[in-house]
C-alpha positions, -999 to 999 in steps of 0.1 A, spaced: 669 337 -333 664 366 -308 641 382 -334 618 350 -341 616 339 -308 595 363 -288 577 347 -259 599 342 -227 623 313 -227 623 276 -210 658 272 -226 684 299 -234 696 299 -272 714 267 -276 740 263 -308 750 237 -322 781 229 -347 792 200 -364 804 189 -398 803 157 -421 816 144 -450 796 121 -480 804 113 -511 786 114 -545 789 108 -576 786 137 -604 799 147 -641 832 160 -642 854 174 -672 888 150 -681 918 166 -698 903 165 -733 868 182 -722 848 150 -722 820 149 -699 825 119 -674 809 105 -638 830 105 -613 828 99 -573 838 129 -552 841 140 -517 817 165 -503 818 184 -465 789 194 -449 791 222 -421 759 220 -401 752 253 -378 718 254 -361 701 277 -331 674 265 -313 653 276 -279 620 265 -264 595 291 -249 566 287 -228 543 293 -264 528 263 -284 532 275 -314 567 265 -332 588 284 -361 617 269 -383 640 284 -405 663 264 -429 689 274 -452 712 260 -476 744 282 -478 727 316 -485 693 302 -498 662 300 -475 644 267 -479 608 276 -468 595 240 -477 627 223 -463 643 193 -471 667 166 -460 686 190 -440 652 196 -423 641 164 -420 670 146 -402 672 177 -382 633 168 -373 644 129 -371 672 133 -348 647 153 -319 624 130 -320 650 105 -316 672 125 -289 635 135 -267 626 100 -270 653 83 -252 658 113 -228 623 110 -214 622 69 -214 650 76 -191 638 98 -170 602 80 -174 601 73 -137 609 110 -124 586 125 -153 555 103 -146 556 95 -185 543 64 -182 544 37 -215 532 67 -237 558 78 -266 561 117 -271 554 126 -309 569 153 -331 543 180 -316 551 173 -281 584 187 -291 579 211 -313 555 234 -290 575 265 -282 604 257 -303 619 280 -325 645 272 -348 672 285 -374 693 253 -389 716 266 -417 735 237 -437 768 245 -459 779 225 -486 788 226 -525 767 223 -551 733 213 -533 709 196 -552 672 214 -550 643 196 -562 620 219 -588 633 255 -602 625 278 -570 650 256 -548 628 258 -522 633 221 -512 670 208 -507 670 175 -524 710 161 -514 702 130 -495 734 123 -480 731 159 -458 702 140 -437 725 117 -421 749 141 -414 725 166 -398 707 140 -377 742 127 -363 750 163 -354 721 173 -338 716 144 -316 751 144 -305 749 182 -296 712 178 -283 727 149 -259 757 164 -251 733 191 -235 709 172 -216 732 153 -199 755 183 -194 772 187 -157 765 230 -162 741 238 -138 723 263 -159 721 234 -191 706 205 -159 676 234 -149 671 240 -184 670 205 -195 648 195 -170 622 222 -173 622 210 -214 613 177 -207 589 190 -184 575 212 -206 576 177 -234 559 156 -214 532 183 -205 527 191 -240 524 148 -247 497 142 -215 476 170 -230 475 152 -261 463 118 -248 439 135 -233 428 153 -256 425 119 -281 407 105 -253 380 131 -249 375 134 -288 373 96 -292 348 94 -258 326 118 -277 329 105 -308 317 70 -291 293 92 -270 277 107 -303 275 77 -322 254 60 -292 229 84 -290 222 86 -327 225 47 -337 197 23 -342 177 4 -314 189 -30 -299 173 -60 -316 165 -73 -284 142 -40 -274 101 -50 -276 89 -18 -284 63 -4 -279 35 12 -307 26 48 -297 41 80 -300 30 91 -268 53 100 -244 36 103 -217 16 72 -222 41 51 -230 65 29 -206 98 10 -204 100 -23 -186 137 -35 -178 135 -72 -172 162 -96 -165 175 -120 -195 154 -133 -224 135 -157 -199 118 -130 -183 112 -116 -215 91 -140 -225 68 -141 -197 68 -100 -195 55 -103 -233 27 -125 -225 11 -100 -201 25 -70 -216 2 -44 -231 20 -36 -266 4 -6 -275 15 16 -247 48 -8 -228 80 -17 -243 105 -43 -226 143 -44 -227 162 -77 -213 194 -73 -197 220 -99 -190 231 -100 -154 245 -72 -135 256 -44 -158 288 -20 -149 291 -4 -116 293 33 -131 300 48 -99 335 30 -101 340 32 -134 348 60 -164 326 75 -194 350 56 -218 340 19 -200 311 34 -195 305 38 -228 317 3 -240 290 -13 -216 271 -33 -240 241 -32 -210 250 6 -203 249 18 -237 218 -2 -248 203 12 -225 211 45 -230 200 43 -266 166 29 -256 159 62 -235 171 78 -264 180 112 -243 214 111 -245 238 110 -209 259 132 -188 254 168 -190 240 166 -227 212 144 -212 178 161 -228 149 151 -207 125 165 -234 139 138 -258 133 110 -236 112 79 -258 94 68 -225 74 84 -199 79 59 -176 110 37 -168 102 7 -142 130 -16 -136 116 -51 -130 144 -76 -109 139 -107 -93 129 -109 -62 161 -123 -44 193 -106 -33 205 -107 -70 177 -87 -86 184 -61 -54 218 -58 -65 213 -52 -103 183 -29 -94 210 -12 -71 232 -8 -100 203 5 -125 200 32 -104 232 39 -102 236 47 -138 206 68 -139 217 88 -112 250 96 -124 240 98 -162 201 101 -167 193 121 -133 169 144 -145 148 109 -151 151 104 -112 143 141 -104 110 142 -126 97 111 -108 97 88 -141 118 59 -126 100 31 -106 110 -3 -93 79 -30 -97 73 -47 -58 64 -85 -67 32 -93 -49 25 -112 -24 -3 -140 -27 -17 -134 12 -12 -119 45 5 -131 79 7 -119 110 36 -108 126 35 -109 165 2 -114 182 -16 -84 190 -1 -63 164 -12 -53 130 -5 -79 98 21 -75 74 20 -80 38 
């Protein structure tokens, strides 16, 4: 163990001892020579050390009497089956004081920093293929995971001072190990969302517009299909494109990538501009040279036009910074005068 394990310790060396017994059933030789099956009773002396260090990466050794098994085998696996099992309960107990959460550790939660020598005597082992590299007795699982999760509670829960630090800078260390996983899934399946977006067809509901001119060309954001329909009559095709929106999208300021993301309104829109969002956000790529949000003249259309904005200044900016983001002003049909003597208003 000392010799594997070389990055500094959370845990010192911890052993751990046990024994079982199984039975199984195997040819034997009666009086006259005769080959027959009979049921006999095995023991099974388990011996394993184990530590945790502050590393990620893990390292395992199993044996079966004086035979390495460098593919492992049932003694490896209910030695496997009975940390999960152990780490699992300890932390759901502790869930509170740990800030776990609903979340459930996995094998590789535990298995960062762990080094490990588990050494399993018995007669006659059965190995599956000619190198006996694989310990194939099936009975020895049971027996291995009963004495490692005895052992493994006994030292959690341990009144030794030096086991209590130790066992709670583990779990620590477990828990760590499992939040940097879900965040890690999160961020991969966020970009993998994020990616698909930006490279996935246009709406259906997008009235596109027919050149290839950037600079030319413009995107009107109405509200709903209604609005649609009258913005198509007076529309000039060739150079404007329209995309309806139903009601008042997602507050992004208050809100994450991930719902972000799942917007229906947010990401259809993003697609449209067809620049991409966040810090990937390519201004060159952008499909429009112009991006005028047309609302409804009421407190509702503010609001949504509030909210418009709001998404491209947290995930389009550089759209806001290069001037290419208006707001259409609904005309008025004459003038009035304000107070006498002063100038009219519009």
């Amino acid at each position: 163990m000392e010799f594997l394990a070389a990055d500094p310790g959370v845990t010192d060396v911890w052993r751990l001892h046990g024994s079982g017994k199984f039975k199984e059933t195997v040819p034997v030789l009666d009086e006259r020579g005769h080959s027959q099956l009979a049921e006999v009773e095995r023991d099974c002396e388990v011996d394993v050390a184990l530590r945790w260090g502050i590393g990620y990466d893990s390292t395992v050794r199993s044996f079966v009497n004086i035979i390495a098994t460098p593919k492992g085998g049932t003694h490896q696996s209910g030695f496997e089956q009975a940390l999960v099992k152990t780490f699992r309960k300890a932390v759901e107990a502790n869930a509170r004081k740990l800030k776990a959460g609903n979340d459930k550790i996995e094998k590789d939660d535990i298995f960062a920093g762990l080094t490990a020598v588990l050494t399993v005597r018995l007669a006659e082992p059965q190995f599956e293929g000619q190198t006996k590299e694989i310990l194939g007795t099936s009975a020895v699982r049971a027996i291995v995971s009963k004495v490692v999760e005895q052992e493994i509670t006994a030292k959690l829960n341990s009144a030794n001072r030096n086991d209590k630090a130790h066992s709670a800078l583990l779990l620590e260390k477990i828990v760590s190990e499992m939040k940097s996983r879900i965040s890690a899934r999160v961020h991969k399946e966020t970009q993998r969302r994020k990616n698909a977006l930006e490279t996935s067809s246009m709406p259906t509901k997008l009235a596109d517009c027919r050149t290839d001119d950037v600079d030319r060309s413009e995107l009107f954001i109405v509200e709903g299909d209604s609005a649609l329909g009258t913005a198509k009559l007076a529309r000039s095709s060739d150079f404007q494109a329209l995309l309806p929106i139903r009601g008042k999208i997602l507050n992004v300021q208050k809100a994450s990538v991930g719902d972000m993301l799942s917007n229906t309104e947010c990401a259809a829109l993003i697609q449209v501009v067809g620049a991409g969002s966040g810090r990937s956000f390519d201004i060159n790529a952008a499909r429009y040279g112009k991006v005028i949000l047309m609302t409804d003249a009421d407190v509702d259309g503010a609001h949504i036009r509030t909210l418009l904005l709001t998404l491209f200044f947290r995930y389009m900016r550089p759209m806001i910074d290069a001037g290419r983001v208006y707001a259409a002003v609904p005309r008025c049909t004459g003038w009035r005068s304000s107070t006498p003597g002063r100038r009219p208003t519009r």
